[in-house]
Short mmCIF file of the C-alpha atoms (twelve columns), coordinates in Angstrom:
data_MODEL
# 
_entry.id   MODEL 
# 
loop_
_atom_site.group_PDB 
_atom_site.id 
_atom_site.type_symbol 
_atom_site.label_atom_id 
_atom_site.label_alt_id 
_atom_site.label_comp_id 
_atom_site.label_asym_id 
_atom_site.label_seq_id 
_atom_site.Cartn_x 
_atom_site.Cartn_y 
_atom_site.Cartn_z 
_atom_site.pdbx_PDB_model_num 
ATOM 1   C CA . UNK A 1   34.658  31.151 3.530   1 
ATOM 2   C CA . UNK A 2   32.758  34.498 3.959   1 
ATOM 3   C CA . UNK A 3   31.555  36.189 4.790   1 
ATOM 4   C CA . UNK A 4   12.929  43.814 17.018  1 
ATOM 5   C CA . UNK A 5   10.425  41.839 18.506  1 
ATOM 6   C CA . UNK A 6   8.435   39.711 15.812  1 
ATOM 7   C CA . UNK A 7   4.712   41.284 15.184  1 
ATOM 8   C CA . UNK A 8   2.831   38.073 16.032  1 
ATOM 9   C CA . UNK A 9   -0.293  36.884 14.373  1 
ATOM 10  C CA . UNK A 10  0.117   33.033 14.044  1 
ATOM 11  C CA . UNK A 11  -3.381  30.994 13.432  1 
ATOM 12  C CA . UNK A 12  -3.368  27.323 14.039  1 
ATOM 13  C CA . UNK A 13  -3.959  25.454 11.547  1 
ATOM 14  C CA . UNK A 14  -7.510  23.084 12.710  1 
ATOM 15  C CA . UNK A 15  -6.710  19.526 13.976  1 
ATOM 16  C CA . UNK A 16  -2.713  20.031 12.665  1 
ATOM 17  C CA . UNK A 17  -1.150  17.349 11.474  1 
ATOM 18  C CA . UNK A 18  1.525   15.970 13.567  1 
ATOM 19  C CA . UNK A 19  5.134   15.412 12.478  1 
ATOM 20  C CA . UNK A 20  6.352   12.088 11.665  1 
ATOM 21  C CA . UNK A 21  7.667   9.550  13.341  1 
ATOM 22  C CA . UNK A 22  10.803  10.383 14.086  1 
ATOM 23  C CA . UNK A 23  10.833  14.348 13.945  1 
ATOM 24  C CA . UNK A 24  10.372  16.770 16.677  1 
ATOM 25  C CA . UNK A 25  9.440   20.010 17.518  1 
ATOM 26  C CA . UNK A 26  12.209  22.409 19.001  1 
ATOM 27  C CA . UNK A 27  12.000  25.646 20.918  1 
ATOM 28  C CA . UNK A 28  13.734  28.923 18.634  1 
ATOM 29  C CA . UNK A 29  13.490  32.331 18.862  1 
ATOM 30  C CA . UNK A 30  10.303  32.093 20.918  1 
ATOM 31  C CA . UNK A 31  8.264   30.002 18.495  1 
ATOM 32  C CA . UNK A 32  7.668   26.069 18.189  1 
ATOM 33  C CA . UNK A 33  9.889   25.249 15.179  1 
ATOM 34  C CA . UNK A 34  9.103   21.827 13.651  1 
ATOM 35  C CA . UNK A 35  12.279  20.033 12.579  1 
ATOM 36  C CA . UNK A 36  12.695  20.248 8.812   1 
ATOM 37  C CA . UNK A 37  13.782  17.004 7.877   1 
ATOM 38  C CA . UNK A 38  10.476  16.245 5.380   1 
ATOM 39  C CA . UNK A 39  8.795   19.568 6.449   1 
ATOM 40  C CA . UNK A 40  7.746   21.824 2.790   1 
ATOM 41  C CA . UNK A 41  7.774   25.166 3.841   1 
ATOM 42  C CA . UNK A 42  6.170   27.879 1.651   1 
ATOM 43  C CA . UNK A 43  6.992   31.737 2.578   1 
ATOM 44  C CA . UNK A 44  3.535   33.088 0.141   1 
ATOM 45  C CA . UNK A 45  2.541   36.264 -1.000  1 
ATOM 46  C CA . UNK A 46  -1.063  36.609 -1.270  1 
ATOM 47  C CA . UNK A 47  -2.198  39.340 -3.424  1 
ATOM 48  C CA . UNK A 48  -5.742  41.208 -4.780  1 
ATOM 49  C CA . UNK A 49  -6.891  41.985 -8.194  1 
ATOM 50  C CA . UNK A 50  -5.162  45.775 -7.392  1 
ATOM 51  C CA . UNK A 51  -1.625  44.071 -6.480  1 
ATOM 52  C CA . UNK A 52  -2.282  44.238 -2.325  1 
ATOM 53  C CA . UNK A 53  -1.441  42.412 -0.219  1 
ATOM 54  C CA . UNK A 54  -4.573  40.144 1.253   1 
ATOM 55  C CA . UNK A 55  -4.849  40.007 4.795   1 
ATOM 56  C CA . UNK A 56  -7.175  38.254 7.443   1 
ATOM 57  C CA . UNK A 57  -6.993  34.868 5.849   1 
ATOM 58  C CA . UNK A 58  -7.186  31.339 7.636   1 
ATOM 59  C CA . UNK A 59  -5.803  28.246 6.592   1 
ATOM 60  C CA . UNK A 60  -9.434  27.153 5.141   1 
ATOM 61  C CA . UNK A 61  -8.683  29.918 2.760   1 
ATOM 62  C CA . UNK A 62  -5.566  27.731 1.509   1 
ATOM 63  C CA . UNK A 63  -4.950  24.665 -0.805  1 
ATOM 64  C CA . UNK A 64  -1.913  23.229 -1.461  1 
ATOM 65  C CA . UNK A 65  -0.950  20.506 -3.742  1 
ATOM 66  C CA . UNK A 66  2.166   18.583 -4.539  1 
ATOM 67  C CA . UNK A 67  2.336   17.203 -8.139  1 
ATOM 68  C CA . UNK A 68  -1.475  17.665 -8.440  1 
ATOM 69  C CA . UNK A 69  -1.880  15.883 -5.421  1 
ATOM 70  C CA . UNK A 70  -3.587  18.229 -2.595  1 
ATOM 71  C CA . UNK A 71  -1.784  18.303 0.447   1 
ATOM 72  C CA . UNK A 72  -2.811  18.496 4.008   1 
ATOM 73  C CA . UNK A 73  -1.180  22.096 6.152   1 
ATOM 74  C CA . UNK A 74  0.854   20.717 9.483   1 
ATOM 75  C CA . UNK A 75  1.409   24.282 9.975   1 
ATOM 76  C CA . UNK A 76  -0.327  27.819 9.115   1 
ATOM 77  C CA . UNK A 77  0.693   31.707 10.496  1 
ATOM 78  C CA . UNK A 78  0.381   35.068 9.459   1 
ATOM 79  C CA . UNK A 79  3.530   36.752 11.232  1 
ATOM 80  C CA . UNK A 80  6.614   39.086 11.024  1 
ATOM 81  C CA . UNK A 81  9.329   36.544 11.387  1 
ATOM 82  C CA . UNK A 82  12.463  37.723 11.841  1 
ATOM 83  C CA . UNK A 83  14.688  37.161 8.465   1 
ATOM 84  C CA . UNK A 84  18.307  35.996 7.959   1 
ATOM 85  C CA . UNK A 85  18.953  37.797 4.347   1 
ATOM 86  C CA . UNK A 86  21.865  38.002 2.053   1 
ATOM 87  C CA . UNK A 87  22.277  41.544 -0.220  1 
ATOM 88  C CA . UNK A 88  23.801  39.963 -2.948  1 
ATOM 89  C CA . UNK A 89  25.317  42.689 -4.427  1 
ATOM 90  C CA . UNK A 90  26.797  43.620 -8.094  1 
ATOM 91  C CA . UNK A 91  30.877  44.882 -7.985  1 
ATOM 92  C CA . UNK A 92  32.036  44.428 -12.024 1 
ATOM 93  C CA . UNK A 93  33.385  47.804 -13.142 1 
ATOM 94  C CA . UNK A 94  29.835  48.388 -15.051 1 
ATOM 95  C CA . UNK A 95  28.357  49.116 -11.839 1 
ATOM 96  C CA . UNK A 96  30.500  51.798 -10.584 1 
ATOM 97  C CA . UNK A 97  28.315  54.634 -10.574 1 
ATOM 98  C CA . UNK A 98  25.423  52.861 -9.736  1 
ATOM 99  C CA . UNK A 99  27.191  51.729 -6.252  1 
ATOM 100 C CA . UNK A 100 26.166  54.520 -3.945  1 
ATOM 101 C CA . UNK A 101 22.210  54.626 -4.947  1 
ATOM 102 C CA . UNK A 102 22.444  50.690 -4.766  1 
ATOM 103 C CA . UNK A 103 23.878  50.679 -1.342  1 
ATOM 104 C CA . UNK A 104 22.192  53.922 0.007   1 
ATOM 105 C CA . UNK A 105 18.832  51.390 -1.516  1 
ATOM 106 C CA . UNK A 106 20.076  48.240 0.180   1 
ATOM 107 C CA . UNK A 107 20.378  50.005 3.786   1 
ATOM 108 C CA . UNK A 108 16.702  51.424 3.238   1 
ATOM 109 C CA . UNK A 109 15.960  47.633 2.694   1 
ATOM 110 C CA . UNK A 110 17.330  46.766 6.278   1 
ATOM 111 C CA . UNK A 111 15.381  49.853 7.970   1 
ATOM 112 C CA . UNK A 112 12.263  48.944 6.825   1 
ATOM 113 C CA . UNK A 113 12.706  45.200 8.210   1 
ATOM 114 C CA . UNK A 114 12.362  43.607 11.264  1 
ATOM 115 C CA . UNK A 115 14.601  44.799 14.177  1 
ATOM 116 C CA . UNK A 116 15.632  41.640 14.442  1 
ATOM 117 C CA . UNK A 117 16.727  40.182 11.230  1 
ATOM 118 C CA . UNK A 118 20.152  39.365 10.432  1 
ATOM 119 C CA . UNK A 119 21.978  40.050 6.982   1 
ATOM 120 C CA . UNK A 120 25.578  39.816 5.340   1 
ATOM 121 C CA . UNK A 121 26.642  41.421 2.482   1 
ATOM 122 C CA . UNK A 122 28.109  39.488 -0.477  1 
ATOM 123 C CA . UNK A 123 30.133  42.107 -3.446  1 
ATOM 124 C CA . UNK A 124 30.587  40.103 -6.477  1 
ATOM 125 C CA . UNK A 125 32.295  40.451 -9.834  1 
ATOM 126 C CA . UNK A 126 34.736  37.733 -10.983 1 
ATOM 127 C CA . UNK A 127 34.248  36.169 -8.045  1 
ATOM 128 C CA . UNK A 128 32.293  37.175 -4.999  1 
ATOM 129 C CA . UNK A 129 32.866  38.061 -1.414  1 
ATOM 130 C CA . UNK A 130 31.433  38.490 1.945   1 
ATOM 131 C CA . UNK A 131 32.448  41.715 3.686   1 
ATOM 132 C CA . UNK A 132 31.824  41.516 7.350   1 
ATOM 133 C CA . UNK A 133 34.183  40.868 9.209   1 
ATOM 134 C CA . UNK A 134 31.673  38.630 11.452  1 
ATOM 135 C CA . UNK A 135 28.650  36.364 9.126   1 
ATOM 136 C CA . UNK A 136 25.665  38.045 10.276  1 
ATOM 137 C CA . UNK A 137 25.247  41.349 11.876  1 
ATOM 138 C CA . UNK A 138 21.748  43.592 12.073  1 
ATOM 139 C CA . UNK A 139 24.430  46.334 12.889  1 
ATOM 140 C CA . UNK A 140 23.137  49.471 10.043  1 
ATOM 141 C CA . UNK A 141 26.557  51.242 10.300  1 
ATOM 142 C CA . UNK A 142 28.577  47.971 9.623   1 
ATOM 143 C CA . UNK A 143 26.251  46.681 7.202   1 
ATOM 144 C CA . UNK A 144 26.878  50.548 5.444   1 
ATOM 145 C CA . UNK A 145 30.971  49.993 5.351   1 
ATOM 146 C CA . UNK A 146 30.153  46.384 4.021   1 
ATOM 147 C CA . UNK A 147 28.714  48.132 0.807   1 
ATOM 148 C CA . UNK A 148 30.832  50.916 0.718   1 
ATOM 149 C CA . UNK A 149 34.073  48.917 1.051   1 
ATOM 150 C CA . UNK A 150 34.780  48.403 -2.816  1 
ATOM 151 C CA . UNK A 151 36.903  48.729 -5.509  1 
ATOM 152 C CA . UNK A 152 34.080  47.976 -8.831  1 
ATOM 153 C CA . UNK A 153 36.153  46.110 -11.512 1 
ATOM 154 C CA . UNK A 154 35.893  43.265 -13.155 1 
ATOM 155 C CA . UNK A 155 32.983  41.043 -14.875 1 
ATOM 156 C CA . UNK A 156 29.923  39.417 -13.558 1 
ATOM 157 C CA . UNK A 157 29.971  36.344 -11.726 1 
ATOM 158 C CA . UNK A 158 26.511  36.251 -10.524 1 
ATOM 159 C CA . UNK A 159 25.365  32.513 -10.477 1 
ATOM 160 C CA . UNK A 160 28.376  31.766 -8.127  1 
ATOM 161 C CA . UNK A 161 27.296  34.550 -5.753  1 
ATOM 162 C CA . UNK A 162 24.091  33.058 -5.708  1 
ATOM 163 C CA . UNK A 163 24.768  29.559 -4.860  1 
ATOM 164 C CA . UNK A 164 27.618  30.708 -2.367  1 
ATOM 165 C CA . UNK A 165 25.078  33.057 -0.326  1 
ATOM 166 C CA . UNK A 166 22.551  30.048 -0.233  1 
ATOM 167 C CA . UNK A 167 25.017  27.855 1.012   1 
ATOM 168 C CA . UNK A 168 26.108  30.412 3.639   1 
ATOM 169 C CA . UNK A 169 22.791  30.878 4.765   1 
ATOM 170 C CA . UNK A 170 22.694  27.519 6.105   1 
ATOM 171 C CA . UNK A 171 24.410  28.887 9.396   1 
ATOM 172 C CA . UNK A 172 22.103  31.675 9.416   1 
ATOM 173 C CA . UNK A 173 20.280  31.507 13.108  1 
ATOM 174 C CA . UNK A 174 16.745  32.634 11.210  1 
ATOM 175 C CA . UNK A 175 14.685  29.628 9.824   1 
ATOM 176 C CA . UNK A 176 13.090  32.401 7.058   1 
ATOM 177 C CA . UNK A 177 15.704  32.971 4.089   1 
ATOM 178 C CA . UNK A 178 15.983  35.830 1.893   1 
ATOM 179 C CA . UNK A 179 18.348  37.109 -1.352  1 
ATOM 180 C CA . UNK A 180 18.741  40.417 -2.753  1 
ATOM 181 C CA . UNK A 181 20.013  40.783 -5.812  1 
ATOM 182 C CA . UNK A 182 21.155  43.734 -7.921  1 
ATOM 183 C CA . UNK A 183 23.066  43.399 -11.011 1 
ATOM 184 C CA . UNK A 184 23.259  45.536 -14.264 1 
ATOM 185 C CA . UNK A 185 23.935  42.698 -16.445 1 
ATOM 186 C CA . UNK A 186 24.307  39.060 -17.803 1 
ATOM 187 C CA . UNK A 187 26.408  36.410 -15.867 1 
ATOM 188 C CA . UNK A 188 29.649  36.029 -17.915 1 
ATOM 189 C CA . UNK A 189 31.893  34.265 -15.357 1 
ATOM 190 C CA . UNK A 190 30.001  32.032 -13.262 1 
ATOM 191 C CA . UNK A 191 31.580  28.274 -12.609 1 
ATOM 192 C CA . UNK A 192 27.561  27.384 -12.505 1 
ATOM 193 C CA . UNK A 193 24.931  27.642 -14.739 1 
ATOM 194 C CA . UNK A 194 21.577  29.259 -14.815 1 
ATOM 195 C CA . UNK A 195 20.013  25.661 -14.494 1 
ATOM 196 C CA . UNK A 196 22.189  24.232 -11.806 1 
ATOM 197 C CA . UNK A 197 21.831  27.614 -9.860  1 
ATOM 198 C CA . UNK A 198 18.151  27.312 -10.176 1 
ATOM 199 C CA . UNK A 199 18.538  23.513 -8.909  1 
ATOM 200 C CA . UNK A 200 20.179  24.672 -5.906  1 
ATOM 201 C CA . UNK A 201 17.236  26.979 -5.145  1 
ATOM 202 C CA . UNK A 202 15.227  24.725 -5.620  1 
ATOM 203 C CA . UNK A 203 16.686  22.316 -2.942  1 
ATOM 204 C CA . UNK A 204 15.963  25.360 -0.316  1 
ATOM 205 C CA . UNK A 205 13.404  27.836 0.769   1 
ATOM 206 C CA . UNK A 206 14.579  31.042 0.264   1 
ATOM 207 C CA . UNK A 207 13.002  34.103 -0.979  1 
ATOM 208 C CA . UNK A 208 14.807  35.798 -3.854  1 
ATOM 209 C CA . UNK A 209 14.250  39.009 -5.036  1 
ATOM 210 C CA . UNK A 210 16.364  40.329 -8.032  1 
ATOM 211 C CA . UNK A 211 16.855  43.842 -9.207  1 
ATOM 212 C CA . UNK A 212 18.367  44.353 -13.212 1 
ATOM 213 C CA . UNK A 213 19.632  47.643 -13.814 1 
ATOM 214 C CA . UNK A 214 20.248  46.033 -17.303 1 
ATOM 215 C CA . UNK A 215 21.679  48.466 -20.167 1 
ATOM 216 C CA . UNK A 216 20.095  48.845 -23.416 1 
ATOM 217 C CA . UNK A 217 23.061  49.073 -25.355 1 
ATOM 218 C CA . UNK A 218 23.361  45.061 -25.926 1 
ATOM 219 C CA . UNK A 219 19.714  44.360 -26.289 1 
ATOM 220 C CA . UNK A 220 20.037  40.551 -26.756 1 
ATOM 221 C CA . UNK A 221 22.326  40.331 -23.625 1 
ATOM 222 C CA . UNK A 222 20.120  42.379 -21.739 1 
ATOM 223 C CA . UNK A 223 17.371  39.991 -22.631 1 
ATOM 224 C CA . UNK A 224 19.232  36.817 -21.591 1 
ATOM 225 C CA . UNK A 225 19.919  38.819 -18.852 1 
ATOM 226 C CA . UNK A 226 16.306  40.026 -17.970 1 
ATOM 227 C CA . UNK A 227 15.230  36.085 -18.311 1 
ATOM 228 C CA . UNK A 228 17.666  34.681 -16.114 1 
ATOM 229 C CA . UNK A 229 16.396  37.280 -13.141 1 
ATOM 230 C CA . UNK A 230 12.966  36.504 -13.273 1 
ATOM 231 C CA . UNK A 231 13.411  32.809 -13.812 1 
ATOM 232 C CA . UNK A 232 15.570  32.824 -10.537 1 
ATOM 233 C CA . UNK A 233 12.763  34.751 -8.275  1 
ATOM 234 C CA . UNK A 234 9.865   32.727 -10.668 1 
ATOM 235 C CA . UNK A 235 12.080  29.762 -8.832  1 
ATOM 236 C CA . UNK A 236 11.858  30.766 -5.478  1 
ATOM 237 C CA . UNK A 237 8.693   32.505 -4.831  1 
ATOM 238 C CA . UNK A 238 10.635  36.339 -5.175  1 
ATOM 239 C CA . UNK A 239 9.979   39.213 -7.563  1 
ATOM 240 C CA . UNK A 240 11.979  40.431 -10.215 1 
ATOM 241 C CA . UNK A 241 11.835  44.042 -11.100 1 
ATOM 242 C CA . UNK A 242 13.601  46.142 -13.711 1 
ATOM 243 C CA . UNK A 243 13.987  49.547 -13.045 1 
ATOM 244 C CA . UNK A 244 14.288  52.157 -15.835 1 
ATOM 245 C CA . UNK A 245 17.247  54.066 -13.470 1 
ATOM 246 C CA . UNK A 246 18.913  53.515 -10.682 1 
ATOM 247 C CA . UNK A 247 17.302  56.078 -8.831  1 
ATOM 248 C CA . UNK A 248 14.262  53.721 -8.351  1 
ATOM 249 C CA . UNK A 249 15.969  51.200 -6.508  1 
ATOM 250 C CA . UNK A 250 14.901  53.213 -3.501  1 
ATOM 251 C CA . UNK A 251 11.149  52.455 -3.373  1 
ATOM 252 C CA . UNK A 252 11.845  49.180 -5.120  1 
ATOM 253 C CA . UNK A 253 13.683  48.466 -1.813  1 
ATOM 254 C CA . UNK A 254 10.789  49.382 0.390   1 
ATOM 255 C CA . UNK A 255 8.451   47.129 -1.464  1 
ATOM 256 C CA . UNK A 256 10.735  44.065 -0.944  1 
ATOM 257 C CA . UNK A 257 10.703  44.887 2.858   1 
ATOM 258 C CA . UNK A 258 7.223   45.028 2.977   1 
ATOM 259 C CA . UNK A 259 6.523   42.098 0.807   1 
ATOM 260 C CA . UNK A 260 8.814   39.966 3.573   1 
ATOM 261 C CA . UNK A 261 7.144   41.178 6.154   1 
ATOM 262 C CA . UNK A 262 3.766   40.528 5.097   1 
ATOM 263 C CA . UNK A 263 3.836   36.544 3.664   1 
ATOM 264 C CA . UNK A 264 1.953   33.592 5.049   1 
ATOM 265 C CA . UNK A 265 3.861   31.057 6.137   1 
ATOM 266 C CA . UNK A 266 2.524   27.599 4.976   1 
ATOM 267 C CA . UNK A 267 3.769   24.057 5.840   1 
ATOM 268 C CA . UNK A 268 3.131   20.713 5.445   1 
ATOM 269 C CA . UNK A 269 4.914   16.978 5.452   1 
ATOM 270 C CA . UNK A 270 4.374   15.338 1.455   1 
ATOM 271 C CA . UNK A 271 2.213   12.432 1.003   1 
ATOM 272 C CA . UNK A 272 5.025   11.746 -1.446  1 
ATOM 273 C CA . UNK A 273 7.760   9.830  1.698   1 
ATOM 274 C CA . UNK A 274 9.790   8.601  -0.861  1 
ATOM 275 C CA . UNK A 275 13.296  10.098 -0.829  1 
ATOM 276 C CA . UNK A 276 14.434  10.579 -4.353  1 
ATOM 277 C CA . UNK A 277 16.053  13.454 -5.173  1 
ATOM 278 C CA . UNK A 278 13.027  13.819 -7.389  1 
ATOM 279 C CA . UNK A 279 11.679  17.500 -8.361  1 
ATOM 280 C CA . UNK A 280 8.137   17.742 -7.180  1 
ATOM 281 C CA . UNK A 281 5.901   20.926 -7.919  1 
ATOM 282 C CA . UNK A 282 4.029   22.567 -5.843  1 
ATOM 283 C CA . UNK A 283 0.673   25.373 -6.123  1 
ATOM 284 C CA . UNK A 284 -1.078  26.979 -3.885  1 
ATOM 285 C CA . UNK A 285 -4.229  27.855 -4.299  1 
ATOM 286 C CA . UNK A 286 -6.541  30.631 -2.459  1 
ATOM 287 C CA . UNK A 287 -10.379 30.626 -2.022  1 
ATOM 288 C CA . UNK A 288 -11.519 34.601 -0.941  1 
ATOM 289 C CA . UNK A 289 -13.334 35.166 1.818   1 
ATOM 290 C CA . UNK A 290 -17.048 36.136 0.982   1 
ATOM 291 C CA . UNK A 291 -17.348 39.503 -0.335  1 
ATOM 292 C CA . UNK A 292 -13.587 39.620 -1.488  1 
ATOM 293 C CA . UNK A 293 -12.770 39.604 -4.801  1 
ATOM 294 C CA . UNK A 294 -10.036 37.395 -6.701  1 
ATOM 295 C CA . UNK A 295 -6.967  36.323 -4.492  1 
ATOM 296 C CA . UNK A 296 -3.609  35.216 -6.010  1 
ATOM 297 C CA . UNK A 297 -1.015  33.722 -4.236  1 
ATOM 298 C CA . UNK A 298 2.907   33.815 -4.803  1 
ATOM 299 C CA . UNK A 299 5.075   31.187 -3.444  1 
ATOM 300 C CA . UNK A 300 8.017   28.407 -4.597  1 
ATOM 301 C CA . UNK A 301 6.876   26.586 -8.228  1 
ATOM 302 C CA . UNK A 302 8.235   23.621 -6.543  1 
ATOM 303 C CA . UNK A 303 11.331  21.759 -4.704  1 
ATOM 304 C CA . UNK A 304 13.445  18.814 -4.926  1 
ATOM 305 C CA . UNK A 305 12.821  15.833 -2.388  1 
ATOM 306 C CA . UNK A 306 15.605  14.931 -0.052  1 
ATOM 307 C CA . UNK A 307 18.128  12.199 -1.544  1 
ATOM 308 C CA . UNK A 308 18.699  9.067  0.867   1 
ATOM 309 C CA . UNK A 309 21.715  7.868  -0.632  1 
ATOM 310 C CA . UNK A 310 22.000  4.917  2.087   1 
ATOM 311 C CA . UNK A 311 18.531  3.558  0.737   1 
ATOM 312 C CA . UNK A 312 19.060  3.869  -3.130  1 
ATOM 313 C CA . UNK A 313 22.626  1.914  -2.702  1 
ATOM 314 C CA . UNK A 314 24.875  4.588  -2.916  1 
# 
């Protein structure tokens, strides 16, 4: 429909668990990438009392628990993956001023990321669009005529253009996921809603990261608005942020590229086997090192369990 080599720093995880019966581990991009049939994979943020980011942990720094139930890491590393990512990008005629500091924002995103990361550019309004001419590219001068190639009109579509970039990600040749999202208003013409777009996160792990340039002319639609955004990166382990103009995009931009680039990577197969469909939450907790002070740790508030529609009947 549409459409740098990695810093490494992985840390085995002691005595790993291996996978299942059943499941193997492949060669990609250089790394040993276990197949992701039951595999939970959490992209976390780890961050001090001062909002920076924690480095120099181990996996004994980590718990993780499913439904209250603590979970035992298969898989543990502190590295700069390469990304495939998806600027989800704003077109309704609201936005047309704010285009050029968006996009000139969005490109500083890409910069400041991995060499080797991939992205595609979705414009949405009534209904949304990718704008390469090819699905991925890490190409900065095509990626810049992506964004620039618009005509802003129309109204706000912004679910779809969620759902549609997470389902085109699933030819993305990264195993790490990521969303931008900038929008200067409430979804008003969406075929999904907020909690079936959230579902489909949910059924994924990619990082979202949303951006409201929300108007305070409407102040109850802006506030649907605002709680829509931060439910949808609450959802998937992202940050929402809500610049005052659009002229802070710019650094906002940075700090996305430098939260990707500096996440733990845990993993681990449920205790849970059964295959459900079933919505199971998920924490992670971090214990500091001695001599560190309080650690908090962003990632996914949970996911929903593969469905095997051969053993319920169906």
């Amino acid at each position: 429909m549409f459409c740098a080599p990695a810093v490494r720093a992985q840390i085995p995880v002691a005595n790993p668990v291996p996978p299942p019966p059943g499941q193997n581990t492949t060669e990609k991009q250089g790394a040993t990438i276990v197949s992701r049939v039951n595999l939970v994979v959490l992209h976390t943020t780890v961050l001090d009392d001062r909002q920076r980011f924690a480095d120099g942990l181990t996996a004994q720094n980590f718990r993780v628990f499913e439904d209250k139930i603590e979970q035992k890491l298969s898989l543990f590393k502190r590295e700069d993956v390469p990304v495939s990512m998806g600027l989800v990008i704003d077109n309704s005629g609201s936005m047309r001023d704010k285009r050029p500091k968006v996009n000139e924002a969005a490109l500083t995103l890409v910069q400041a990321s991995n060499p080797q990361d991939e992205v595609f550019v979705v414009n949405f309004n009534d209904d949304f669009y990718l704008d390469l001419d090819k699905d991925f590219t890490s190409s900065v001068p095509e990626l810049k005529e992506a964004l620039e190639r618009i005509d802003s009109r129309g109204s706000t579509a912004l679910y779809d253009a969620i759902v549609g970039s997470i389902d085109h990600l699933k030819k993305a040749g990264r195993d790490k996921h990521v969303l931008l999202i900038v929008t200067d208003g409430e979804d008003n013409s969406s075929h999904f809603t907020l909690e079936k777009t959230i579902h489909e996160i949910q059924k994924t792990d990619t990082v979202i990261y949303t951006i409201g340039l929300l108007s305070q002319e409407s102040k109850k639609s802006a506030k649907k608005a605002r709680r829509a955004l931060e439910d949808i990166a609450r959802a998937s382990g992202g940050v929402s942020y809500f610049p005052e103009n659009v002229e802070d995009v710019h650094n906002i931009c940075q700090q996305v590229a430098h939260d990707i680039r500096n996440q733990y990577t845990l993993a681990y197969y449920p205790t849970n086997t059964r295959r459900d469909g079933t919505f199971r939450s998920v924490t992670v907790e971090v214990t500091p090192p001695r001599g560190r002070g309080k650690l908090v740790a962003r990632t996914r508030n949970g996911y929903y369990a593969p469905l095997d529609n051969t053993a319920s009947g169906k």
